[in-house]
N, CA and C atoms as a LAMMPS dump frame, in Angstrom:
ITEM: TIMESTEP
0
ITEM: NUMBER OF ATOMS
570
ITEM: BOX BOUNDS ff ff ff
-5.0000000000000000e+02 5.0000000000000000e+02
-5.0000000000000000e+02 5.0000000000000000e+02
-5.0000000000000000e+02 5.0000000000000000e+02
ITEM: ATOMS id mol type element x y z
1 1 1 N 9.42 19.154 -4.719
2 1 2 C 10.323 18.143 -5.184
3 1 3 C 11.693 18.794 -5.254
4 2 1 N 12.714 18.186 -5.086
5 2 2 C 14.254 18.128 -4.873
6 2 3 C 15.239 17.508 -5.726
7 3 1 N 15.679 18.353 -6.515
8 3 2 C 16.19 17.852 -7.656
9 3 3 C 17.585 18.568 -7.703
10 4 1 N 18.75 17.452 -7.501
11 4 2 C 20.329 18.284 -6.875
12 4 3 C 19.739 20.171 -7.143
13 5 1 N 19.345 19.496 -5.339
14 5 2 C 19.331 20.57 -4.622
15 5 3 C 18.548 22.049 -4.903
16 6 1 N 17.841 21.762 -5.996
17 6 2 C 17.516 22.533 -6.21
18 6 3 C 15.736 22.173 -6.189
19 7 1 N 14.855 22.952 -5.59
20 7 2 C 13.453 22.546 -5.121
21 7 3 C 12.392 23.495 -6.299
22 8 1 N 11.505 22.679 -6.129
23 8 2 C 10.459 22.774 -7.46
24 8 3 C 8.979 22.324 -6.583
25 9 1 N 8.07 23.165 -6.579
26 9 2 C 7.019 23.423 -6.319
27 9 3 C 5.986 22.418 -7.198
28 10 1 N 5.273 20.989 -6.531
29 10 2 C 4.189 20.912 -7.408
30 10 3 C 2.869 21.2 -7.082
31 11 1 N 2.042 21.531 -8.316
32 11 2 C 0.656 21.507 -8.256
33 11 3 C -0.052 20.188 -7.04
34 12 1 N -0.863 20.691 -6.151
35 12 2 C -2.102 19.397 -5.847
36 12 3 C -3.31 19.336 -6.499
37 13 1 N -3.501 18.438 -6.962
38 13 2 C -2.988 17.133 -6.257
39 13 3 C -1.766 16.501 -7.211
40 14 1 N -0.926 15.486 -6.555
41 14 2 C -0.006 15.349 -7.206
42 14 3 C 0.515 13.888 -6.849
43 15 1 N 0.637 12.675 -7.792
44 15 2 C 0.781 11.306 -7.507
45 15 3 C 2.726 10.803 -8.013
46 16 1 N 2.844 10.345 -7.136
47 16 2 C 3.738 9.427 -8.127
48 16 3 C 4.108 7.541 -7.685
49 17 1 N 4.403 7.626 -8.747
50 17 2 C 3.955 6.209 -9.119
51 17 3 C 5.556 5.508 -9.366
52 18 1 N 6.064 4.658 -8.998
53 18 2 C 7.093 4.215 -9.555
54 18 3 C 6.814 2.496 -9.453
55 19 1 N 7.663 1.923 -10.709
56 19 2 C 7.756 0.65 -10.866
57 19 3 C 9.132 -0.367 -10.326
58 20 1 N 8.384 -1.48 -10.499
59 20 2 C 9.783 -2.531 -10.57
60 20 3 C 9.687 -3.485 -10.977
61 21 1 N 10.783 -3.639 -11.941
62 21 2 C 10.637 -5.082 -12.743
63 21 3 C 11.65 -5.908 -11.615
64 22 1 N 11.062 -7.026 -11.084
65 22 2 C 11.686 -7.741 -10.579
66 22 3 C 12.72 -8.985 -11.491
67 23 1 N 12.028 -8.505 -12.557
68 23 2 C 13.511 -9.665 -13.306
69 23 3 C 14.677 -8.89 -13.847
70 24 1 N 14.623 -7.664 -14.329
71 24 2 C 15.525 -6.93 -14.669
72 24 3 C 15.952 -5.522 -13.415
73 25 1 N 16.955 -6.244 -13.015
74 25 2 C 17.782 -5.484 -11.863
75 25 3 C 19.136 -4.879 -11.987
76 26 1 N 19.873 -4.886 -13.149
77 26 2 C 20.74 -4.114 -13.369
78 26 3 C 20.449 -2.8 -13.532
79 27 1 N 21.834 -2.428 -12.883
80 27 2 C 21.884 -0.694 -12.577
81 27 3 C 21.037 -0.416 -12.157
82 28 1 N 19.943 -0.561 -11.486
83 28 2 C 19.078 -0.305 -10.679
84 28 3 C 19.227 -0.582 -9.267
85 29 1 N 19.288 0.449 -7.917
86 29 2 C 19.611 -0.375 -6.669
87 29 3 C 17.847 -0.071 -5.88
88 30 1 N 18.038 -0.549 -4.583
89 30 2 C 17.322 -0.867 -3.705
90 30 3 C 16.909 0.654 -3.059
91 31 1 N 15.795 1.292 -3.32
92 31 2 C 15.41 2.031 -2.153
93 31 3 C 15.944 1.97 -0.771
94 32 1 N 16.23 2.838 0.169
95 32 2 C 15.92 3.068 1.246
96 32 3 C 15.367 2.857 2.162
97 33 1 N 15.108 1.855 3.2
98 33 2 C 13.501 2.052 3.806
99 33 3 C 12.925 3.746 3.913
100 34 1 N 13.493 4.002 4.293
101 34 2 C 13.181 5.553 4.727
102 34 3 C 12.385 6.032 3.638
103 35 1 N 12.96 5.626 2.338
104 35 2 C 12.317 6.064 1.167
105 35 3 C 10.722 5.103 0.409
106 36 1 N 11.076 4.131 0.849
107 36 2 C 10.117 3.096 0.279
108 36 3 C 8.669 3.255 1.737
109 37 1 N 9.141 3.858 2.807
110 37 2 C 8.471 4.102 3.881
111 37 3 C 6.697 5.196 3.101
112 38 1 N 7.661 6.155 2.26
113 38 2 C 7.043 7.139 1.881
114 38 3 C 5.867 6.837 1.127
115 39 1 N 5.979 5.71 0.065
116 39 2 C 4.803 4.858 -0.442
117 39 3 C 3.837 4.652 -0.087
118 40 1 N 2.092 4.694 -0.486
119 40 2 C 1.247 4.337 0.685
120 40 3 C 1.031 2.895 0.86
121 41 1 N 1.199 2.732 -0.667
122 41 2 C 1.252 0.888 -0.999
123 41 3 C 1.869 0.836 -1.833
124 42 1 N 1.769 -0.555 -2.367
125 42 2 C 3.036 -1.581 -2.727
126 42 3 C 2.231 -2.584 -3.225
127 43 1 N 1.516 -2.522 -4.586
128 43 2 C 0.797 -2.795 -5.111
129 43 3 C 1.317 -4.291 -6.169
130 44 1 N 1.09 -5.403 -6.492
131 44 2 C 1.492 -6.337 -7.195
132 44 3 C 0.57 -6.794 -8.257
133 45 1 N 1.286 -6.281 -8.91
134 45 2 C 0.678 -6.681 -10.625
135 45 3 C 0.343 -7.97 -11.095
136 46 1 N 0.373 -8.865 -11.571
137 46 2 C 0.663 -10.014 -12.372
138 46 3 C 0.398 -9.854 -13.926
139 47 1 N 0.859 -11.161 -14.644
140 47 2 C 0.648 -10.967 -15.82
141 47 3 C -0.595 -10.528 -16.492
142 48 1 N -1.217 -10.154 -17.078
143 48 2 C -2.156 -9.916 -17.862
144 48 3 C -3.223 -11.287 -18.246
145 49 1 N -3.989 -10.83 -18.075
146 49 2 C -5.297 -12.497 -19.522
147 49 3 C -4.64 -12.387 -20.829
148 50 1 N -5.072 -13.503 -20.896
149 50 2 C -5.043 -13.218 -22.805
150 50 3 C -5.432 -12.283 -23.034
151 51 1 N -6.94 -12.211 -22.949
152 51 2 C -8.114 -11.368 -23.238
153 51 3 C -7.229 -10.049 -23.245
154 52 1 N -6.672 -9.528 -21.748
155 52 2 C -5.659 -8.714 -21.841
156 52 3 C -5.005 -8.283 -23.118
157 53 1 N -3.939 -9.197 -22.993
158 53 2 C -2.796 -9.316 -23.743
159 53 3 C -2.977 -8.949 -25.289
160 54 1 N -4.168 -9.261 -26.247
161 54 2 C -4.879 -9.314 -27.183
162 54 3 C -4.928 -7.159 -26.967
163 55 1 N -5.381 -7.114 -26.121
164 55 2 C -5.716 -5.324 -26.559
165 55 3 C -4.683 -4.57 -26.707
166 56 1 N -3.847 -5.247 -25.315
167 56 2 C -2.168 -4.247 -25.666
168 56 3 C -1.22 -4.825 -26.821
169 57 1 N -2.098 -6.061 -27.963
170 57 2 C -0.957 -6.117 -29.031
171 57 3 C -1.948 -5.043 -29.938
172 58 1 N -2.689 -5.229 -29.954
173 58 2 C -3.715 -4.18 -31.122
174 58 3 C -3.957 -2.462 -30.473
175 59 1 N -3.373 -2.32 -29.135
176 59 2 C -3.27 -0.693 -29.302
177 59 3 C -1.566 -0.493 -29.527
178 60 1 N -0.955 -1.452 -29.399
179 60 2 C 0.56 -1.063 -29.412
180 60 3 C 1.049 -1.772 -30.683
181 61 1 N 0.946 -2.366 -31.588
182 61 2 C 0.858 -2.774 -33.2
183 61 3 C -0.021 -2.201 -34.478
184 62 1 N -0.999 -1.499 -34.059
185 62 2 C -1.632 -0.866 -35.306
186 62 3 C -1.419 0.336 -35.672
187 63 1 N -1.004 1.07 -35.315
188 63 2 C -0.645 2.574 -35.092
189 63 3 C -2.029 3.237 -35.057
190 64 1 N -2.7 2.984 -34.156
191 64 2 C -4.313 3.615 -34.175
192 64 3 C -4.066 4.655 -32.983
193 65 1 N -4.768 5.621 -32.979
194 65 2 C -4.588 6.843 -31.914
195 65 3 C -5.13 6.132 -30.752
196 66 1 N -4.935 6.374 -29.436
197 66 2 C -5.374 5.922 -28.256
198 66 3 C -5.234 7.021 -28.007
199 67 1 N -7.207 6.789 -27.201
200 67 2 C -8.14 8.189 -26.957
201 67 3 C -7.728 8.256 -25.504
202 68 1 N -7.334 9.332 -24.778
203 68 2 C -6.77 9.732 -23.706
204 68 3 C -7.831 10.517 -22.948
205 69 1 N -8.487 10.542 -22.498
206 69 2 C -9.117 11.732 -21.287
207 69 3 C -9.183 11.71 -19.844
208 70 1 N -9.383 12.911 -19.899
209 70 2 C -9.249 13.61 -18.24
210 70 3 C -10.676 12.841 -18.022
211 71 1 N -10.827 12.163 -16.613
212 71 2 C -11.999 11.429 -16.048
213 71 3 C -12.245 12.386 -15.321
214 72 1 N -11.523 13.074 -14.438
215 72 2 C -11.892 13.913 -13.251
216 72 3 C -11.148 15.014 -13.127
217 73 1 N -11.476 15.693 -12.844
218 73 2 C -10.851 17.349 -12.101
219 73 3 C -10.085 17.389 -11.334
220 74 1 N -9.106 18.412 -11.214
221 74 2 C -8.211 18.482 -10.057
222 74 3 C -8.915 18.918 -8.499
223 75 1 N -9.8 19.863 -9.237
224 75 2 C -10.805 20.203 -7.907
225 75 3 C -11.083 18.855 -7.516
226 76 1 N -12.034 18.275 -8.175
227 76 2 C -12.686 17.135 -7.62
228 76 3 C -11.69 16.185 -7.211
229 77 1 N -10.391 16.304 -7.37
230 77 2 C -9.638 15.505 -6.56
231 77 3 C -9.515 15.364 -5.142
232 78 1 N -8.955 17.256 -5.005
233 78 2 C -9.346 17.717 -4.099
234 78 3 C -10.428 17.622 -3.18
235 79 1 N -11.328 17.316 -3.754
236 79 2 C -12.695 17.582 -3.072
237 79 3 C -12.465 16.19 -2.267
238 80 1 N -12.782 15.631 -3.049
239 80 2 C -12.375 14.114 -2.461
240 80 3 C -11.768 13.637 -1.292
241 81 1 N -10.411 14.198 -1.759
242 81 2 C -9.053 13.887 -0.579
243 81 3 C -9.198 14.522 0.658
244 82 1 N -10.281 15.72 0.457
245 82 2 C -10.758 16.492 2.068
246 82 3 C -11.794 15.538 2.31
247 83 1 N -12.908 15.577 1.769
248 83 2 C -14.16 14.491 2.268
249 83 3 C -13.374 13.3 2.684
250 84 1 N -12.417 12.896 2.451
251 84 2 C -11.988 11.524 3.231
252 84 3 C -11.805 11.666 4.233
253 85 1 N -11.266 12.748 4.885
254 85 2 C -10.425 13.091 6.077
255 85 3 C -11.872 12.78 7.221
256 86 1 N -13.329 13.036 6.523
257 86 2 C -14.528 13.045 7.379
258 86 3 C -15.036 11.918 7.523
259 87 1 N -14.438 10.631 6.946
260 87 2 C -15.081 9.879 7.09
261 87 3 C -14.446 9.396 8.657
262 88 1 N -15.464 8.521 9.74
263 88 2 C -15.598 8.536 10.769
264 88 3 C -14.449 7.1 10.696
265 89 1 N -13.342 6.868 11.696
266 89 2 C -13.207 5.966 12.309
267 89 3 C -13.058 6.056 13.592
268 90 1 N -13.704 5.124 14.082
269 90 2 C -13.824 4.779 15.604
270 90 3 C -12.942 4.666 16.294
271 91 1 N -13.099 5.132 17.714
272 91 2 C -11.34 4.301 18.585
273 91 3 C -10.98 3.015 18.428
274 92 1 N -12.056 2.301 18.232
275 92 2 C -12.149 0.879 18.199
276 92 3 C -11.242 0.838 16.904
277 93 1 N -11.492 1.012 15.906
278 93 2 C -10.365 1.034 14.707
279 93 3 C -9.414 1.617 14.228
280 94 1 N -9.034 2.628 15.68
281 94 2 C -8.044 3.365 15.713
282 94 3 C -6.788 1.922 16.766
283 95 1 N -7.422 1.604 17.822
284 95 2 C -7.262 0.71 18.353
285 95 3 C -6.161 -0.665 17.784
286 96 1 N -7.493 -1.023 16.846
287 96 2 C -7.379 -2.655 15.814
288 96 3 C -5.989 -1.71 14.981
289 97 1 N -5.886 -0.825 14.674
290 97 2 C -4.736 -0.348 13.42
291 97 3 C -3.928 -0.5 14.259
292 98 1 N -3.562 0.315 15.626
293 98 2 C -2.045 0.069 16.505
294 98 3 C -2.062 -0.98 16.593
295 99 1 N -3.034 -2.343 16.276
296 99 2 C -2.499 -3.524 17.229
297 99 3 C -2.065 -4.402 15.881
298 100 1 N -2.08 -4.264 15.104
299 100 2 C -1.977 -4.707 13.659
300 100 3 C -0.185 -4.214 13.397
301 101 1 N -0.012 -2.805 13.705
302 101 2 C 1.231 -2.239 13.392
303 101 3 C 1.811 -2.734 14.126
304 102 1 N 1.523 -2.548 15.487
305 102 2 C 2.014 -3.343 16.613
306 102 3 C 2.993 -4.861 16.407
307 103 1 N 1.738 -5.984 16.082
308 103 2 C 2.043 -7.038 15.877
309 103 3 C 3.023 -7.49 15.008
310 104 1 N 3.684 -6.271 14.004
311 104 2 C 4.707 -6.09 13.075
312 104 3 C 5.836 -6.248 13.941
313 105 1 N 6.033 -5.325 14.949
314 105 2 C 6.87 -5.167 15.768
315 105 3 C 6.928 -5.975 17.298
316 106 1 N 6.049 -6.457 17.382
317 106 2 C 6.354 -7.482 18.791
318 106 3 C 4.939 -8.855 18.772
319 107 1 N 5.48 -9.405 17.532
320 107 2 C 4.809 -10.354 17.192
321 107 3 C 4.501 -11.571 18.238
322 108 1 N 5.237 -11.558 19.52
323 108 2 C 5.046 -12.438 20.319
324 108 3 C 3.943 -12.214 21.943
325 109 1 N 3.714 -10.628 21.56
326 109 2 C 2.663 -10.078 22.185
327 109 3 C 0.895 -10.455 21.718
328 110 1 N 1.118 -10.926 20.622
329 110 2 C -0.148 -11.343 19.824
330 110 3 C 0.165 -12.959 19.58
331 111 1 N 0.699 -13.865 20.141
332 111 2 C 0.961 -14.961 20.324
333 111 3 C 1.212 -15.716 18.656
334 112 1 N 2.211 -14.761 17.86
335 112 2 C 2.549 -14.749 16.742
336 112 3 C 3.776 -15.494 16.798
337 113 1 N 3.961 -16.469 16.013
338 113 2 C 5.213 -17.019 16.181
339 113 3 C 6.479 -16.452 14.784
340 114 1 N 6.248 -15.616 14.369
341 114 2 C 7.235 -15.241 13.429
342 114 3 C 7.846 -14.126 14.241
343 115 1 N 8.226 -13.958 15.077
344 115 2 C 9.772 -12.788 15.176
345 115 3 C 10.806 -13.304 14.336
346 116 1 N 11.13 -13.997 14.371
347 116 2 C 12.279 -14.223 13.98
348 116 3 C 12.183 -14.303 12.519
349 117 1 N 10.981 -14.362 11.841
350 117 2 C 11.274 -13.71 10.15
351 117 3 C 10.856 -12.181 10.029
352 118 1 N 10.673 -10.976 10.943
353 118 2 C 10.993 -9.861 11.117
354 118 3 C 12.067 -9.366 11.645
355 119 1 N 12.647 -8.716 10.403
356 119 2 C 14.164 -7.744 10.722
357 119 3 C 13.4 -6.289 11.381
358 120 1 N 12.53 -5.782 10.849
359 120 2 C 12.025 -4.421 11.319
360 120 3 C 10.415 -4.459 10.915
361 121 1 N 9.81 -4.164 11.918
362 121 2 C 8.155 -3.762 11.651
363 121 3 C 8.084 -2.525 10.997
364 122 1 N 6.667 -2.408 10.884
365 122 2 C 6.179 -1.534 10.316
366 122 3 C 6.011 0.255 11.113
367 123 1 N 6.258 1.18 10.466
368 123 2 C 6.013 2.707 11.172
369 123 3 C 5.17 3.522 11.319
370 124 1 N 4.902 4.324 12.336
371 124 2 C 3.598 4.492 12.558
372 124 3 C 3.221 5.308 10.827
373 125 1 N 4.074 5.37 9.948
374 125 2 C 3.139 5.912 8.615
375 125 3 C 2.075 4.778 8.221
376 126 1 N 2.971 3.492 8.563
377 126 2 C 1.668 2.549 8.452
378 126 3 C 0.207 2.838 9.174
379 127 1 N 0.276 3.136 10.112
380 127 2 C -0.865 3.166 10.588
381 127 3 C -1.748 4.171 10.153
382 128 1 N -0.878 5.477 9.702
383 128 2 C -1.347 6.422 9.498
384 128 3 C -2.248 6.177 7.913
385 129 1 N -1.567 5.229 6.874
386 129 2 C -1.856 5.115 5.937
387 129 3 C -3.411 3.776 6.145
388 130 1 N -3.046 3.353 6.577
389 130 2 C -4.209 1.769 7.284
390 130 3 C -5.612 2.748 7.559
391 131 1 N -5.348 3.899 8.692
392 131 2 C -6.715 5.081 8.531
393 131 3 C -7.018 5.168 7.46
394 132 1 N -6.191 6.029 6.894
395 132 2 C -6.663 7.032 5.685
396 132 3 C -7.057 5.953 4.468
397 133 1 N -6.575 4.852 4.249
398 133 2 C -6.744 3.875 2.885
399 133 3 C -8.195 3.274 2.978
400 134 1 N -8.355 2.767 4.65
401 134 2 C -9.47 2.082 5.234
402 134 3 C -10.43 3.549 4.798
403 135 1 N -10.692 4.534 5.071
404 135 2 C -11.741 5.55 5.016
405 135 3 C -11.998 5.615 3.737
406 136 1 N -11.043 6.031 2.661
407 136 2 C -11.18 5.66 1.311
408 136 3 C -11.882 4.413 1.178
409 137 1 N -11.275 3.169 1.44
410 137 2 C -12.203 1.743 1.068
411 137 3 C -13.659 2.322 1.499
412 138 1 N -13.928 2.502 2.84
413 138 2 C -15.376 3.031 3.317
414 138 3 C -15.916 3.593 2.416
415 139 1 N -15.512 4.445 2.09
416 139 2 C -15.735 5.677 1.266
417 139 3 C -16.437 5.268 -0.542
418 140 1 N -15.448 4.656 -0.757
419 140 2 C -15.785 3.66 -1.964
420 140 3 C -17.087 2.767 -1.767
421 141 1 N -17.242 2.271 -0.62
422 141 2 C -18.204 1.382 -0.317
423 141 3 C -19.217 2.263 -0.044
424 142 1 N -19.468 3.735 -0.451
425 142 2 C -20.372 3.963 -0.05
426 142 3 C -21.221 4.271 1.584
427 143 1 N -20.241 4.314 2.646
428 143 2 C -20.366 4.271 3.923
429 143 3 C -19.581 5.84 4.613
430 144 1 N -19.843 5.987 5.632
431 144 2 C -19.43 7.499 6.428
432 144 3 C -18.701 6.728 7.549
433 145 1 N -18.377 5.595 6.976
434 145 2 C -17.59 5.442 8.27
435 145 3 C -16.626 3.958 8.198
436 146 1 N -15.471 3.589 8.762
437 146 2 C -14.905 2.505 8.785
438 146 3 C -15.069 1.034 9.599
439 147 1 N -15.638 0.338 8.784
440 147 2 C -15.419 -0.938 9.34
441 147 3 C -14.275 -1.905 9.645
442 148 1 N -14.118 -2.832 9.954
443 148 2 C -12.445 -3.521 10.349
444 148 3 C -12.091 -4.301 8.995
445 149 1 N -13.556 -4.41 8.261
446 149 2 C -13.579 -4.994 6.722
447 149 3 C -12.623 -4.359 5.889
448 150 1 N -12.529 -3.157 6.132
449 150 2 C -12.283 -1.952 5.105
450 150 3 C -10.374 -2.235 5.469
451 151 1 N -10.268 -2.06 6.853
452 151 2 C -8.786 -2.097 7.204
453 151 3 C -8.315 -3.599 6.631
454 152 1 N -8.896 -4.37 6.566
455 152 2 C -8.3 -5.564 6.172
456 152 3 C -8.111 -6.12 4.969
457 153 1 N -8.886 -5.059 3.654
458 153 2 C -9.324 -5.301 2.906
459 153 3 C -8.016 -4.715 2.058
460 154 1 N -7.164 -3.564 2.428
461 154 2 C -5.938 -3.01 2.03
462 154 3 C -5.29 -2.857 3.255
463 155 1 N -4.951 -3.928 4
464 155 2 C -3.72 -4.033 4.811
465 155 3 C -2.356 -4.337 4.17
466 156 1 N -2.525 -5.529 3.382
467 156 2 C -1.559 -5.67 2.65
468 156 3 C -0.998 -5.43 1.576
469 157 1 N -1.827 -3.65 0.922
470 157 2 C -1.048 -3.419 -0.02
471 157 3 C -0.102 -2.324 1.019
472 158 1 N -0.756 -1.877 1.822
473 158 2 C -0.361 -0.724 3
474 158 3 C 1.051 -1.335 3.913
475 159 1 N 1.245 -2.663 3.917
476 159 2 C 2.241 -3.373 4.782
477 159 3 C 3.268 -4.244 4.455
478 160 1 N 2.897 -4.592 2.748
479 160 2 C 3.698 -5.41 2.116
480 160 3 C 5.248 -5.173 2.173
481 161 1 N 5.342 -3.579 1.584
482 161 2 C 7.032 -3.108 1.706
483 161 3 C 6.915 -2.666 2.878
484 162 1 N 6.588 -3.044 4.127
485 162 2 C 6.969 -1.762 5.17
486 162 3 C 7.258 -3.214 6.181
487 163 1 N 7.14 -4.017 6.01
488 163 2 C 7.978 -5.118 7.045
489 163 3 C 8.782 -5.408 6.079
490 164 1 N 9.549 -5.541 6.778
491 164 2 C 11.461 -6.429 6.41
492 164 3 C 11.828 -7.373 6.914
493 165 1 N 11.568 -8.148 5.973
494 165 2 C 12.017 -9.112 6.685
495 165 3 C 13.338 -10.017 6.886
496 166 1 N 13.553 -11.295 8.116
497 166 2 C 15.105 -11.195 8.022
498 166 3 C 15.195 -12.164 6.818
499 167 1 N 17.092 -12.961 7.112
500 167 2 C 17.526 -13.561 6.454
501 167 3 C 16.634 -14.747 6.37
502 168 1 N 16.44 -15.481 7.361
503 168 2 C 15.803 -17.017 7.58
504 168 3 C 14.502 -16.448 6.923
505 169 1 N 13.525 -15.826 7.066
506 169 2 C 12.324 -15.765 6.39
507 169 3 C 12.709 -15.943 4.814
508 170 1 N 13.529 -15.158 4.081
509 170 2 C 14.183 -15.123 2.877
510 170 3 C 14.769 -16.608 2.349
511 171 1 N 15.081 -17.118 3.104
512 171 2 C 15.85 -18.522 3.352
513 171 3 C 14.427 -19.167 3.007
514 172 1 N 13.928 -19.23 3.929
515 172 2 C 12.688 -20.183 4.054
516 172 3 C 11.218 -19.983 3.266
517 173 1 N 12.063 -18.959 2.196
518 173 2 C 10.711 -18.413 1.303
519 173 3 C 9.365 -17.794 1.926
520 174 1 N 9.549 -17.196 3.258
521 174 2 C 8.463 -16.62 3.837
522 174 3 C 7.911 -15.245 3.395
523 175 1 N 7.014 -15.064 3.121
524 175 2 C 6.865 -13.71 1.862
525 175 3 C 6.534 -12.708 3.138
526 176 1 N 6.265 -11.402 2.843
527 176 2 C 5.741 -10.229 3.953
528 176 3 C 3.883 -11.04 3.754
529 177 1 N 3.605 -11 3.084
530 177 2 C 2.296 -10.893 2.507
531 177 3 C 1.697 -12.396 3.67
532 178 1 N 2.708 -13.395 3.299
533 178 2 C 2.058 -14.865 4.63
534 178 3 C 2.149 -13.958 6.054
535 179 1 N 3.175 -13.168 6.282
536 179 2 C 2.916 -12.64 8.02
537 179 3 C 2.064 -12.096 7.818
538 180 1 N 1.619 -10.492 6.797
539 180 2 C 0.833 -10.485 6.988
540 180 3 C -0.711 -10.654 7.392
541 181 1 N -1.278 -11.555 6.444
542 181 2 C -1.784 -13.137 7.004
543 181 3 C -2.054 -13.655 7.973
544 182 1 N -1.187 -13.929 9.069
545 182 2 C -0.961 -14.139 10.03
546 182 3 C -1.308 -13.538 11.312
547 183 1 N -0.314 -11.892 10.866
548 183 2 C -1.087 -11.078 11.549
549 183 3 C -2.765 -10.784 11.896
550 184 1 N -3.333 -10.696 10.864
551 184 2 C -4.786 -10.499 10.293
552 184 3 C -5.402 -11.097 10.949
553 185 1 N -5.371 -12.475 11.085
554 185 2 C -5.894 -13.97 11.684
555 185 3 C -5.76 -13.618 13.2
556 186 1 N -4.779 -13.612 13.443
557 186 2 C -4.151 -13.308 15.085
558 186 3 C -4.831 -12.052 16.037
559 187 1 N -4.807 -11.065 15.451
560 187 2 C -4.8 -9.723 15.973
561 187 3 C -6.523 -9.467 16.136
562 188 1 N -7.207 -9.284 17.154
563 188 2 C -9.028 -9.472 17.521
564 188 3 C -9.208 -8.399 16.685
565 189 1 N -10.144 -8.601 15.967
566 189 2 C -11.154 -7.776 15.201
567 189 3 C -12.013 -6.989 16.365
568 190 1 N -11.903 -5.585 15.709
569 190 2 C -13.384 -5.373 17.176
570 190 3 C -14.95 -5.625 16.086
């Protein structure tokens, strides 16, 4: 990490996480693509349940200790983040990922009718991240290997910030998340 200019070594494994309140935008500006590129996803919250809402007034109003623990190891993080690298995807879903990223960028090759609410597609980190997220999903599911289920299943936390879209989409209330969509539908499953 890079901190004016001056660099700092972290431990792995090592996450970071940043937020955004979309209603409060002062003094706060806009990422970079370049920078928001770096993200693997782009995750969307919503409000809470009641049911929710009810626990975070009674751990954040009573002054009661909230019990904190380590779930897992750094090793076993580790361990993890290498065993993913083994899980198997096919050309075939090496394939379906370029044509997905693809369709970001020449949406009229996949008989997509939104170019014109894309300012810029997606980079091959997308794709790179669409592997690695899909093997994880696999992985989670209990499987040694990727299905097109798995890629589709976190496409759009993987693609949400990484298309830009233009003015008229913005105009016309077209979200990333409907192309996405679109894409999905469009683009052959193998």
């Amino acid at each position: 990490m890079t901190i004016s200019g001056d660099t700092y070594r972290l431990d792995a494994p090592f996450l970071v996480l940043a937020t955004q309140n979309p209603i409060e935008t002062e003094g706060t500006y806009r990422l970079p693509e370049a920078q928001v590129d770096r993200f693997m996803f782009k995750l969307l919250i919503d409000y809470p349940s009641k049911a929710e809402e009810k626990i975070i007034i009674r751990r954040m109003t009573r002054g009661e200790h909230i019990d904190v623990r380590k779930m897992i190891s750094e090793d076993r993080i580790r361990e993890i983040q290498l065993f993913n690298q083994e899980i198997y995807a096919d050309e075939t879903i090496e394939d379906y990922v370029t044509d997905i990223v693809d369709a970001t960028r020449n949406p009229s090759d996949y008989n997509l009718d939104v170019g014109d609410m894309i300012e810029y597609g997606a980079s091959p980190r997308a794709s790179i991240y669409l592997i690695l997220s899909g093997k994880a999903h696999a992985m989670r599911d209990g499987r040694g290997y990727v299905v097109p289920g798995d890629v589709k299943a976190i496409a759009a936390d993987v693609l949400r910030h990484r298309i830009f879209l233009s003015y008229e989409a913005e105009a016309e209330e077209v979200t990333a998340g409907q192309i996405i969509g679109e894409i999905l539908k469009q683009v052959k499953s193998p």
